[in-house]
C-alpha positions as CSV (number, residue, x, y, z in Angstrom):
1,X,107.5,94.6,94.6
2,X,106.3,95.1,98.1
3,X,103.2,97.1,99.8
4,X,105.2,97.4,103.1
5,X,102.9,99.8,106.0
6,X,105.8,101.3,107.9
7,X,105.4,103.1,110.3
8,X,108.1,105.6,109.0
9,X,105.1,107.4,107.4
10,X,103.2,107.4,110.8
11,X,99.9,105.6,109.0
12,X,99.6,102.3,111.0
13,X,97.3,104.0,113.5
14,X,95.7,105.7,110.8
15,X,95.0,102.7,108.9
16,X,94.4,100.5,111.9
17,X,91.4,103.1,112.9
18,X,90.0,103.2,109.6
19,X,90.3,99.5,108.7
20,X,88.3,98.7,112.1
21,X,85.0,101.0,110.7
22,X,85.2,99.6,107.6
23,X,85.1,96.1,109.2
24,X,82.8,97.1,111.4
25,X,80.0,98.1,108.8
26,X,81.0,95.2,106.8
27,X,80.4,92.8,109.8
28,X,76.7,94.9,110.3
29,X,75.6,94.5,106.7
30,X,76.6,90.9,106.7
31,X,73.4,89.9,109.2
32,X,73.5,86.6,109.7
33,X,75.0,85.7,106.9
34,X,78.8,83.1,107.3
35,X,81.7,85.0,107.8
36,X,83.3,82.9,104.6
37,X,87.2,83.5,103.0
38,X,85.2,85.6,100.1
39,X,83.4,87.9,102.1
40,X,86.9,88.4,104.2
41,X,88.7,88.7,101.1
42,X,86.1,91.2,100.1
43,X,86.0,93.3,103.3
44,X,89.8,93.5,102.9
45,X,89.9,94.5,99.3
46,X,87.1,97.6,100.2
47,X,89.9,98.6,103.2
48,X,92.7,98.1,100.5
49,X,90.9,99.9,97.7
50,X,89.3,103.1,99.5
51,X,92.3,103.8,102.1
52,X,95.3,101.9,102.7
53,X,97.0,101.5,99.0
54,X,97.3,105.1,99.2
55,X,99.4,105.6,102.0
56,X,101.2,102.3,101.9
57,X,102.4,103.6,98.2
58,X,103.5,106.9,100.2
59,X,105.6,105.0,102.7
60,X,106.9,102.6,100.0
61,X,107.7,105.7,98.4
62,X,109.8,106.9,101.2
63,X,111.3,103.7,101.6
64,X,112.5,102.9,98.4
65,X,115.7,104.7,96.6
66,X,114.4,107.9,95.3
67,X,116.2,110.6,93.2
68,X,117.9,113.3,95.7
69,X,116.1,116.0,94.2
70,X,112.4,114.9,95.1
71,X,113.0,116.6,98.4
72,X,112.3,120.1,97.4
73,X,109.2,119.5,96.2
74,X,107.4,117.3,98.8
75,X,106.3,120.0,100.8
76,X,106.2,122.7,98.8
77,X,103.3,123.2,95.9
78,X,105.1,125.8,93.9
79,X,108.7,123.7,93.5
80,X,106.5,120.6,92.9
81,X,104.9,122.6,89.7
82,X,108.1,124.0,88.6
83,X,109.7,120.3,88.5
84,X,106.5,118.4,86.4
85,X,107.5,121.7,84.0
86,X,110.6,120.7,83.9
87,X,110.1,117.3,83.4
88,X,107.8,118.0,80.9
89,X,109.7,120.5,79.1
90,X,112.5,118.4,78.7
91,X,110.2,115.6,77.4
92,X,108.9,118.0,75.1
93,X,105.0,118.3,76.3
């Protein structure tokens, strides 16, 4: 299992810019308090947690095989409903 950020999804600026102000408020709250490997580990779970998992699933997503008839439904909200349906029908929900 891999949490890849390609840039086929175009979120490594993204990321990068949001990462840097969650740093920076983490690095303003910590005072004068040590920069230690739990507090990075921390800073980097908040960035993790609040913003990049979600778009590094998206681009996994789109990296990974996929079946051919997700592309219908990507962009549009109305095929996206009629498939979960569908799904759901024939799963009998």
């Amino acid at each position: 299992m891999g949490n890849f950020n390609d840039p086929i999804a175009g979120q490594g600026a993204n990321n990068a810019a949001h990462c840097a102000g969650i740093y920076l408020k983490a690095i303003l709250d910590r005072g004068d308090k040590p920069f230690d490997p739990a507090w990075m580990q921390d800073t980097f779970e908040t960035f993790w947690q609040t913003r990049a998992q979600h778009s590094t699933a998206l681009t996994d997503a789109l990296l990974n095989p996929h079946p051919e008839d997700t592309g219908p439904f990507l962009g549009d909200p109305e095929e996206a409903l009629a498939y979960v349906a569908s799904v759901a029908a024939s799963h009998g929900d």
